[in-house]
C-alpha positions, 0 to 999 in steps of 0.5 A, spaced: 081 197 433 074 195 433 071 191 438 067 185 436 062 182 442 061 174 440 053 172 442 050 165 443 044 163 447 046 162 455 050 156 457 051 154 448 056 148 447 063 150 444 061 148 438 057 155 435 064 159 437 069 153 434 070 157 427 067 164 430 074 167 429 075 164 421 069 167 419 070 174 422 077 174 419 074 173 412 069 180 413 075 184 417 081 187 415 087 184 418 089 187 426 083 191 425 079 188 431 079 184 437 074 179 440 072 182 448 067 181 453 064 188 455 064 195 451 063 192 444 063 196 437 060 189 434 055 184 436 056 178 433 051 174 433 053 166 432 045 163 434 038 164 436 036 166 444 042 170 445 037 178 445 038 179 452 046 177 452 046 183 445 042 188 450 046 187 457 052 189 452 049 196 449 049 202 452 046 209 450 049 214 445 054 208 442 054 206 434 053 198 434 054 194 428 050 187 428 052 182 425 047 175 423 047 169 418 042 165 415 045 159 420 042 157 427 038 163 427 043 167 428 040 172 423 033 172 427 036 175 434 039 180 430 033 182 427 030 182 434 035 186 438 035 192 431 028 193 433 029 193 440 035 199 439 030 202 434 024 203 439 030 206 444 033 210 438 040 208 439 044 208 433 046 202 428 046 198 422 044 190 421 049 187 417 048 179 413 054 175 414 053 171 408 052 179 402 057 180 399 057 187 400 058 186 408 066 185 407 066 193 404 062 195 410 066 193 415 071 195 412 067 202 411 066 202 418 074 201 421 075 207 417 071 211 420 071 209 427 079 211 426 077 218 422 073 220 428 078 217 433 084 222 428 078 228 429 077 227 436 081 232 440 082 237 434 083 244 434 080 249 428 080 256 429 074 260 426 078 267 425 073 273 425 065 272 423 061 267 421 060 271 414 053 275 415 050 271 408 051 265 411 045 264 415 045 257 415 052 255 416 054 256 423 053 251 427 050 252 434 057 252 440 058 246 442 056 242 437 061 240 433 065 238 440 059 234 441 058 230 434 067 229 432 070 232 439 073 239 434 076 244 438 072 251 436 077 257 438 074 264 436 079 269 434 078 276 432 081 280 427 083 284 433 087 280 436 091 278 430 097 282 427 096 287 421 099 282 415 102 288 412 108 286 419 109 281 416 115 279 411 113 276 405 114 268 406 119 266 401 116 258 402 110 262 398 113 265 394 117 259 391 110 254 392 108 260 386 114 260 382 112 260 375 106 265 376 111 272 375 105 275 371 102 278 377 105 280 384 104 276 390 108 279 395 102 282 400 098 274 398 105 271 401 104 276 408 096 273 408 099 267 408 105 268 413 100 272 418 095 266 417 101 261 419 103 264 425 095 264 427 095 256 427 102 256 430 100 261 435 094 258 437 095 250 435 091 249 430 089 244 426 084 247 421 082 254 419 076 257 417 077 265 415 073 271 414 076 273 409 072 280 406 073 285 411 081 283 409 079 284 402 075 291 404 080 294 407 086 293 404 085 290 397 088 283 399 085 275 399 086 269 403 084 264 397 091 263 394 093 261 402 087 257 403 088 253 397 095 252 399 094 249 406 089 245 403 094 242 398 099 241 405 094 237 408 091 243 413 084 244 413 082 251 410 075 253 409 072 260 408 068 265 410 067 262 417 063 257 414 062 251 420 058 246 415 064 246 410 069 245 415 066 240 419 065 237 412 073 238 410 076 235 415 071 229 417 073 228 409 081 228 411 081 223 416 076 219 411 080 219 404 086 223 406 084 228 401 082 236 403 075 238 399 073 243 395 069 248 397 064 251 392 058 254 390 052 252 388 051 256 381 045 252 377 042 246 379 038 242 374 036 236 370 040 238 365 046 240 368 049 242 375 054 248 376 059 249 382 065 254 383 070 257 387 076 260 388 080 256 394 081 250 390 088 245 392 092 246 386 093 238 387 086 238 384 086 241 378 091 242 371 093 247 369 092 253 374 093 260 374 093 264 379 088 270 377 083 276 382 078 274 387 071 273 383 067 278 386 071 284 387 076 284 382 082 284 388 087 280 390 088 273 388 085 267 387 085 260 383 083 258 376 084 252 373 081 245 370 078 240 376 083 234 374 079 228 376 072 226 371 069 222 377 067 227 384 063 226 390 059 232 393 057 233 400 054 238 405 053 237 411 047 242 416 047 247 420 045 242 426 049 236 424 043 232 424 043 231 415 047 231 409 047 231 402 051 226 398 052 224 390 057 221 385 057 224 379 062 226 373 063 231 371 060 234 364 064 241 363 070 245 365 067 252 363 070 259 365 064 263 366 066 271 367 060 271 371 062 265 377 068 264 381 075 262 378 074 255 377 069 252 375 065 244 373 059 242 371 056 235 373 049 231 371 045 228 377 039 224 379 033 228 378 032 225 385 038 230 386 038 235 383 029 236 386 033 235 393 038 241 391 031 245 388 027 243 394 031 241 400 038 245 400 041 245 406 045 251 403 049 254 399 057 251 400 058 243 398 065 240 397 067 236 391 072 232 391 075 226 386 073 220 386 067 215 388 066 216 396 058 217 397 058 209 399 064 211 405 060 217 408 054 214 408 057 209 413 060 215 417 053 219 417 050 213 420 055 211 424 054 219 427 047 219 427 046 223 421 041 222 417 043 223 409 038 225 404 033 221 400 
């Protein structure tokens, strides 16, 4: 529920609040808000003079959205109070009443408020490592508790139960029916061994290294990641934090659970990403195939369904974000990349930020446009995207 603070100048007549609620019910959805008194999410500016009002509301840490209008000077406070909360550094955004695009933002803002409220309290468990050649994809302890109240649990290896002690789950299996083509039996014990962590340890979302298991006795997590992802769990690899924070901001946002790919080639020409955990909701005609780089296991190959995607990654201090829309131009099946492929066409803007600026290797992909939701969510988190 958001909180709305309505604001006028001190001892204003009745006649500013008059018809405050109908024009708020125009740029909000219906039951997502709420007027009050003290510890707003928006500052509704109805006139001039009410600065020090809007500043008595405001205190250090929290997003505010202001809102004016072109009437009664409504817009010209607010003006003054975003400069004020410029030079303080306290997060916001200045929106007017009268553009047509507000309406979208606000309702861009109720989503995201109630994103990270869903994200607040959740349990990811990293099993292993954060993989030695991801040296800029760990987040430092604690920060993701700080910026979306995500729960970090580390669990060694050590302290799981060897796969192989495990019965093959037939739900797996099932899941897996029409690809009699290769043997799944030790894949459906990985699954059965990761699922018992996450019941084990409450989990919410998984992040796993993966290689020391496909090192040691032959087998991979990508055909279970992929498929938690499809069930709604949250399931990145290689111990990535930036990936899984990404997967479940996106989640609570749109219901959809991320790709997590490469990044194999960026330029102005063409864009290339590849992976092989993807969900088998989001591709056609999918076959289970080996794991790219050792040729071992099982992983996804399959065409990516949707034409339209949204790219995104997020840094290793949570302070930055990469953010496109692009369509996709190829679904190649390279033998030198990973299982499931896609090429895209980007902004030369964004391909020089990819060459120059990349704030690493992973970024996850999924259907539609959302560039314009995440960029209302990084400016509600204090995140700066990349320009």
């Amino acid at each position: 529920m958001i909180k709305i603070k309505l604001l006028a100048f001190q001892d204003a007549p009745d006649a500013p609040f008059k018809n405050a609620v109908s024009r708020i019910e125009k740029l909000f959805p219906q039951g997502e808000y709420t007027l009050t008194e003290s510890n707003p999410d928006v500052l509704f500016f109805l006139t001039g003079g009410s600065e020090q009002s809007a500043m008595k509301q405001v205190s250090a840490g929290h997003f505010y959205m202001l809102i004016g209008s072109q009437h009664d000077n409504s817009y010209a406070s607010a003006t003054e109070v975003k400069a004020c909360l410029n030079e303080r550094n306290s997060p916001s955004m200045l929106l007017d009443e009268e553009e047509v695009e507000t309406r979208q933002i606000l309702e861009d803002f109720c989503t995201v408020k109630q994103a990270l409220k869903a994200l607040n309290g959740k349990r990811l468990g990293q099993i292993g490592q954060v993989s030695d050649w991801l040296i800029s994809s760990a987040i430092p302890p604690g920060l993701l508790e700080a910026k979306f109240g995500i729960k970090l649990s580390v669990i060694p290896w050590s302290e799981l139960a060897h796969f192989a002690e495990f019965k093959a789950s037939d739900t797996f299996l099932d899941s897996f029916s029409g690809e009699n083509h290769i043997d799944l039996t030790e894949t459906a014990k990985v699954s059965e061994l990761l699922t018992n962590a996450i019941q084990k340890w409450s989990l919410d979302a998984i992040t796993v290294e993966c290689f020391p298991m496909v090192q040691k006795d032959g087998v991979t997590a990508c055909l279970p990641l992929a498929k938690f992802n499809n069930e709604g769990i949250p399931a990145g690899c290689e111990g990535d934090h930036t990936a899984i924070a990404g997967m479940m901001l996106c989640k609570e946002l749109t219901g959809i659970i991320p790709w997590i790919a490469n990044i194999n080639k960026a330029t102005d020409e063409v864009c290339m990403f590849s992976h092989c955990t993807i969900a088998p909701g989001l591709v056609s005609g999918f076959a289970v195939t080996t794991h790219f780089e050792t040729g071992k296991g099982t992983a996804i190959s399959g065409d990516f369904k949707e034409d339209r995607v949204t790219i995104f990654r997020f840094d290793n201090k949570l302070s930055r974000a990469f953010i496109a829309s692009a369509s996709i131009t190829g679904r190649p099946k390279s033998a030198t990349a990973c299982r499931t492929q896609i090429e895209v066409k980007l902004t030369e803007n964004e391909v020089k930020l990819l060459r120059q600026s990349p704030l690493g290797n992973h970024h996850l992909v999924f259907p539609g446009d959302c560039q314009k939701l995440l960029q209302v969510a990084c400016t509600l988190l204090g995140i700066d995207v990349l320009k």
